[in-house]
N, C-alpha and C positions, 0 to 999 in steps of 0.2 A: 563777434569773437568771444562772446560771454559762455560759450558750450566748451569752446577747447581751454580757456582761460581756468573754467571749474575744472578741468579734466588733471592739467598742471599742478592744479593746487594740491587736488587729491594724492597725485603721484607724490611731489613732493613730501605730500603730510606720509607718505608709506601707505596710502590706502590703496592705491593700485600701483602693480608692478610698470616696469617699462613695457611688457609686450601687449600688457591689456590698456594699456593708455597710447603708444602709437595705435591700437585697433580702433580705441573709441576716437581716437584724433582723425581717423579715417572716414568711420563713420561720420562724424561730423561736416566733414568738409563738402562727401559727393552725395546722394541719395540716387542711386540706379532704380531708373524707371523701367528697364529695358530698352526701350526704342530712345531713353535720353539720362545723360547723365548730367546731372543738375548741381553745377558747383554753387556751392551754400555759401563760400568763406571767400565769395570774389571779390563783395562788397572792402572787405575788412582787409583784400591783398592791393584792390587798386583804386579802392575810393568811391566805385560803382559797381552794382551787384548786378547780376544776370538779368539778360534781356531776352523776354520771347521772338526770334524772327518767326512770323506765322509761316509763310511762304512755303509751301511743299511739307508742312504738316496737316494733318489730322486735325478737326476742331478736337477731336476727343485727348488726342496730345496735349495738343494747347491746353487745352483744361487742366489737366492730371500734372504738366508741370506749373501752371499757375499754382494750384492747390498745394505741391511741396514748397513752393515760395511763400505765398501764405499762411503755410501753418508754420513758417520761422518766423515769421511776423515780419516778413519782406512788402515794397511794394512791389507791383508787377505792370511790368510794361511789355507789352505785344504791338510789334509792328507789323505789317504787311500783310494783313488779314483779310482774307477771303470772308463776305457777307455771314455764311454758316459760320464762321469761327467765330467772327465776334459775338453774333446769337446767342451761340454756347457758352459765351465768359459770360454774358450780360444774364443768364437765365444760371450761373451757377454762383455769381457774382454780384448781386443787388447792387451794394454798391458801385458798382464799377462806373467808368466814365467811356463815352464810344463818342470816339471823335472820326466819322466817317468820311470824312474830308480829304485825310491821311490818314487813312486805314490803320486806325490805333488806338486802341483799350489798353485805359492803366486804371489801377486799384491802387489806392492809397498812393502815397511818395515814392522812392527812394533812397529824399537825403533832407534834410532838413532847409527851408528856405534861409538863405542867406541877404544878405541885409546891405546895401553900400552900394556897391557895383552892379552893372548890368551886363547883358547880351543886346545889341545891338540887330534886329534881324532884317533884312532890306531887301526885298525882291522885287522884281521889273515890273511883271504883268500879272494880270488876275488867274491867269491859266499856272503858273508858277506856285498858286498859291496850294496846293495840297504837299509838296515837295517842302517848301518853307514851312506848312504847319508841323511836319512831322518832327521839322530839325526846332522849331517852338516847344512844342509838346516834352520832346527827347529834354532840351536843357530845362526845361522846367521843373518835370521830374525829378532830376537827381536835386532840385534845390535853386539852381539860377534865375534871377526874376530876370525875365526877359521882355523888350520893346520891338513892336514891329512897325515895319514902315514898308508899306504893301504899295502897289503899282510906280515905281519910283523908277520905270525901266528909262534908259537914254533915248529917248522917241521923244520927250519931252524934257528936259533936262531940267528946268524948272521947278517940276516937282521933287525931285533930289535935291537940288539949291534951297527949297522951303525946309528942308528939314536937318540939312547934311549939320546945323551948327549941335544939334542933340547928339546926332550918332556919333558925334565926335566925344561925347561924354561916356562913351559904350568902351570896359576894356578889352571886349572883343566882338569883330561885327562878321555874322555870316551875311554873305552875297550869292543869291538866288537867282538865275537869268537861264534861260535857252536861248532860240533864233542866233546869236553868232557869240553870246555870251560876254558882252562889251562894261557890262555895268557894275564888276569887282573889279576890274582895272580904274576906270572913274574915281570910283568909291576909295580904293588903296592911295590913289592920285593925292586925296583930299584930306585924308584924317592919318596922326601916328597910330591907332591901335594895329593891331593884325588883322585881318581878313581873310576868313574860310571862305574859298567861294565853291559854292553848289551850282553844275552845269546841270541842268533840266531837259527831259525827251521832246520840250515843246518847241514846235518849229516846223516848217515846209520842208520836203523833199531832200533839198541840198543838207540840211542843218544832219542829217544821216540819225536819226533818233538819239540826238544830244552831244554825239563824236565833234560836231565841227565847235560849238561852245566847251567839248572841255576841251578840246587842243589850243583854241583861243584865250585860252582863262591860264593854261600853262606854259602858253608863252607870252603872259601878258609882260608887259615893260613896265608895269609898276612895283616896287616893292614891297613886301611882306605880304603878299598874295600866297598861298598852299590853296591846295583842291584837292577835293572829295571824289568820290567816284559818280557816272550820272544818276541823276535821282537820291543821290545818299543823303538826304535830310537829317536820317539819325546820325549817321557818324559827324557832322556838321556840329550838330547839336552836343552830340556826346564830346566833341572835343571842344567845343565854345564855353561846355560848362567848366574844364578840364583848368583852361588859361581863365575863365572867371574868378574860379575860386582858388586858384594859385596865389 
């Protein structure tokens, strides 16, 4: 907010009028790529600033709006990257981080890591696991230190009961599962935080590429269950960081 904050001042002090200070306010906020308008002041309107979906861009896109993010001294996070895309961040980006798992390259942060509370992140199976890194990565990013509790699907129940007395320490826990999507109902069952539950494409035939675990996940009979879309790992994330840091 530091560019429209000088802008204000100026005006005030009479150094710029009102019509050249709403221009520069303008300025400030979009940067038109052409093929992409790049809101700069989203960070400062909703607590998280702009996120690359790669999906049906260009690496060369991706590139050129990273690059207006980082020359505001943003971090950048790009999800759902095609192989070549991440290349391109990684090769115009040294720094950068490529977590090919969950197809996601971030550069720097966000937000600043926060201290006390956690994210809670619990998924079934080990196939579930690139869907759960994305929605780890996503809250990490903006600042949430977050714990994961990986293979913890109800095929074994056991291994949830090993751990369920921690995630009960989590103020919010995302729930990761495909095949009929049973294990954010369990999970809600067990602990008061909230529970985002992530329905996943994994599964045989019937499971319908994720349809039968989200329709089971939204009508589960547990309380303070909500659900994401399938596969949406980042909005999981992006909202886990959301009620973390509240």
């Amino acid at each position: 907010m530091n560019g429209i904050s000088d802008i204000l001042a100026r005006f005030k002090a009479g150094e710029l009028d009102e019509v050249e200070a709403l221009r520069r306010i303008g300025a400030c906020a979009l940067v038109n790529l052409g093929h992409t308008r790049v809101d700069l002041e989203r960070k400062a309107r909703t607590g998280a600033g702009e996120v690359i979906f790669g999906q049906g861009k260009t690496p060369a896109h991706i590139v050129e709006i990273a690059r207006a993010l980082h020359a505001r001294g943003e971090g950048v996070l790009a999800t759902r990257l095609a192989p070549e895309a991440a290349r391109a961040l990684l090769e115009n980006f040294p720094e950068a981080e490529h977590h090919e798992r969950a197809r996601i390259v971030r550069v720097g942060r966000g937000g600043d890591k926060r201290a006390g509370s956690f994210v809670a992140l619990v998924s079934a199976g080990t196939a579930d696991m690139p869907v759960a890194e994305e929605a780890r990565l996503t809250a990490e990013f903006f600042g949430s230190a977050v714990e994961t509790f990986y293979d913890c699907g109800i095929a074994g129940l056991h291994r949830l009961a090993g751990v369920i007395e921690r995630i009960r320490q989590a103020r919010v826990i995302v729930a990761v599962a495909g095949m009929e999507g049973a294990l954010p109902s369990v999970v809600a069952g067990l602990v008061a935080a909230p529970v985002i539950a992530v329905p996943t494409s994994v599964g045989y035939g019937a499971n319908f590429g994720g349809l039968t675990a989200l329709l089971a996940m939204m009508n589960s009979c547990a309380n303070g269950v909500s659900v994401v879309n399938i596969d949406n790992g980042f909005g999981a994330g992006y909202n886990a960081h959301l009620i973390n840091t509240r």
